[in-house]
N, C-alpha and C positions, 0 to 999 in steps of 0.2 A: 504493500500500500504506500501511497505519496502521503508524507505526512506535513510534510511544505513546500512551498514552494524551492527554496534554496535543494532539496532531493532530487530537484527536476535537470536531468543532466543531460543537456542537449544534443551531446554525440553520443551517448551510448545505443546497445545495438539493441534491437529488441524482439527475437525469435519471432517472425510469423505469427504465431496461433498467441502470441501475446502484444499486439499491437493492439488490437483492435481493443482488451482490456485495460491497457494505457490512456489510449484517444477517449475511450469513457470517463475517464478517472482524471484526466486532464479535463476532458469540457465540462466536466462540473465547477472545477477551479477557475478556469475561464468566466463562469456566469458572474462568481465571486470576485474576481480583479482582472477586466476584459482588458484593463491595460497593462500589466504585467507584460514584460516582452520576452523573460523566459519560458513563461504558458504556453504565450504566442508564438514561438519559435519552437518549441516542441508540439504542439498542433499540428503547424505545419508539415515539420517532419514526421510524423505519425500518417497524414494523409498524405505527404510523398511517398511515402514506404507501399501508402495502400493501394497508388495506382489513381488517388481522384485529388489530380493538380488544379482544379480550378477553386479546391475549398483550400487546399497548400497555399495556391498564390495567394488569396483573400489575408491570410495568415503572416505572410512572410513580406508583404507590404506595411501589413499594421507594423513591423517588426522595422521595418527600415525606414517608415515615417519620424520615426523616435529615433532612429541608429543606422542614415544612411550608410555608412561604412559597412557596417556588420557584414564579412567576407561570406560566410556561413548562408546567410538568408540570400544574398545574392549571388553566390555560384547556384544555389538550389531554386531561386525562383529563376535562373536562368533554363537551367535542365527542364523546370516545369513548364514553360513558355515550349521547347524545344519539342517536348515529349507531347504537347496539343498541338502541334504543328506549327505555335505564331515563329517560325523561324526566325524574322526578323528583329523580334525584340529579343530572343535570345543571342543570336548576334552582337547584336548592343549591347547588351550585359556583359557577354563571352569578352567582347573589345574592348569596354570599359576595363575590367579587371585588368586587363596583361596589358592596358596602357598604363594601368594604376602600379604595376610590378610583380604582380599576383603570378607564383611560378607552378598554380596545382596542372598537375599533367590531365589529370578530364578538362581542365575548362580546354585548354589547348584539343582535347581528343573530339569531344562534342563541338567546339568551332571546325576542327576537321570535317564529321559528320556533313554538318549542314553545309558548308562547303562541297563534299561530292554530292549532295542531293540536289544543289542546284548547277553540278556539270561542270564546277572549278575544280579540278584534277589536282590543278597545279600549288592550290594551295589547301587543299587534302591535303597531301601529302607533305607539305611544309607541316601543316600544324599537327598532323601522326606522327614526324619525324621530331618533331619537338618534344611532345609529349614522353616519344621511345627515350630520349637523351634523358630528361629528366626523371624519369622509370621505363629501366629497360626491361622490368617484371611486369608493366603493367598491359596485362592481358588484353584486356578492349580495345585496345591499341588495333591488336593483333585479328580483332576479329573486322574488325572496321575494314583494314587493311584487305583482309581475303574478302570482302564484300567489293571491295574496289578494283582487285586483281577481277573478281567473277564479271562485274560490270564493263572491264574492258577484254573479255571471252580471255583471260590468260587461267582457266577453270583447274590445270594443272597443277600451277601456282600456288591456289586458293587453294585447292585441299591438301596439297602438303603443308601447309602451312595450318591450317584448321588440325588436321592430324597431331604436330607435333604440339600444338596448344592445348588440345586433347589431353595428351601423355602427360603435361605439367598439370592438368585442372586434376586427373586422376591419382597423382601420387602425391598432390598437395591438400585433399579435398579435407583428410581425416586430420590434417591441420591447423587451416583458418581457412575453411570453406564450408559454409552451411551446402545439405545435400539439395535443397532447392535449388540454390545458386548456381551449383555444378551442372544440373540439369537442365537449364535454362541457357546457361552457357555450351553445353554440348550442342543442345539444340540449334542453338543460331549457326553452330561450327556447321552441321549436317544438312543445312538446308536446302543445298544443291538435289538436284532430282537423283542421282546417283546415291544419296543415303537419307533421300526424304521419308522413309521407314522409322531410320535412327530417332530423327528430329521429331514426328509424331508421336515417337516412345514416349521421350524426354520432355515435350512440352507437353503431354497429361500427366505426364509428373507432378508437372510444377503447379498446374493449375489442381490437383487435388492435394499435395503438399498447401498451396498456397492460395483458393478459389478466387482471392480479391486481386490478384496479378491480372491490371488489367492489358499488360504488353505481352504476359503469358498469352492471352487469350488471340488476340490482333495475330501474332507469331501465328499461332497455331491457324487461325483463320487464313493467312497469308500462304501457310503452306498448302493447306487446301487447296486454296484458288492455283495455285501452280501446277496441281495434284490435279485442276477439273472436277475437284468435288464440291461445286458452288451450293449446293445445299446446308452441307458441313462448315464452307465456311462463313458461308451469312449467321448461322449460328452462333458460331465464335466469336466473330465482329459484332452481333447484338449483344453477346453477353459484355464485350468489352465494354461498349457503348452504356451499358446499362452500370455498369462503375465509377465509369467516366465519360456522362454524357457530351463532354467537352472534345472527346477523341475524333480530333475533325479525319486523321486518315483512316480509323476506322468505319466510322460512318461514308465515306470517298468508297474505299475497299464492298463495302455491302451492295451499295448500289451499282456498282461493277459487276460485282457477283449475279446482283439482282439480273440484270439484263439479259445474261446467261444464263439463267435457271431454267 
């Protein structure tokens, strides 16, 4: 139980199946001191964890209204922006910080992201390559990367490289890797049609390990739709939708699907 505020620890991790008992147990504290900005800053993070960033951002605004700096509220309302598609204000965010000197290897990995998602290669790879410098462990890095190798047909590339990120997620998982997490990360590795088996393993994993994952769901919807099972994956994309009604590429993905059905 939280028995004060000062308990409320805004980085700690907080298993799956106990989030959702925290965000209770915080928004009660919230009714009691709505300005509080460690409340509000663990709220946030409670509902980024759960997959529904548009109650995150509401959260993580109050938070930088009081404390624009706060690095924390702002790498994460960035990601939040990112993960409902506003690309552009994450951008902003992402640029702010590493103009500000901010050296975390995701914001550099996620500026990468949305860079190849609108067709800039060129600085993908600059801000991947920055990221690898700054952790050359840090895996996402590495998935990103084989998603951009697949995008320009080098598919060979991609999975030996998915493969041997594979081998590291496997023999480090009984370490510091929740088995959700592994499973979610195999999955994005297997996406390719060649082991889209694997990835539908892996992403019902995660979504019965995890039911409020709502990029678990989108994933799994996404491999669907690659798979031709447009039924299955309109499915997937309403349930995404239905966590986070704010999930513009899920709702985009459904009615694609839709059309095909």
């Amino acid at each position: 139980m939280i028995n004060n505020n000062k308990s409320l620890l805004r980085d700690s991790y907080c298993s799956p199946g106990l989030v959702e008992e925290l965000l209770e147990e915080v928004n009660s504290l919230f009714l009691e001191n709505p300005e509080d900005l460690e409340i509000n800053i663990t709220l946030a993070n409670c509902y980024f964890k759960l997959g529904k960033f548009h109650e995150a951002i509401v959260h993580y605004k109050r938070v930088l209204n009081h404390s624009p700096k706060d690095r924390q509220a702002l790498v994460n309302l960035g990601h939040s922006y990112k993960n409902m598609g506003e690309i552009d204000k994450a951008k902003e965010i992402y640029k702010s910080l590493i103009d500000d000197g901010l050296k975390y290897p995701d914001v550099f990995k996620n500026l990468g992201d949305i860079f190849y998602s609108i067709g800039d290669i060129e600085n993908a790879l600059s801000n991947f390559e920055t990221a690898l410098n700054i952790n050359p462990k840090y895996y996402d890095v590495y998935y990103s990367l084989g998603e951009l190798y697949e995008g320009m047909d080098q598919l060979n590339k991609a999975i030996k490289l998915y493969k041997q990120i594979a081998n590291e997620f496997l023999k480090k998982r009984a370490e510091d890797k929740s088995l959700s997490e592994v499973h979610y990360n195999l999955a994005l590795m297997y996406r390719n049609k060649e082991l889209a088996s694997e990835a539908e393993r892996h992403l019902k994993k995660v979504t019965e390990i995890f039911p409020h994952h709502a990029d678990a769901h989108f994933q799994l919807g996404k491999l669907y739709k690659n798979m031709e099972k447009f039924d299955e994956a309109m499915d997937e994309f309403e349930k995404a939708l239905k966590i986070n009604p704010g999930y513009r590429k899920a709702r985009k993905e459904y009615w694609e699907c839709a059309k095909k059905s």
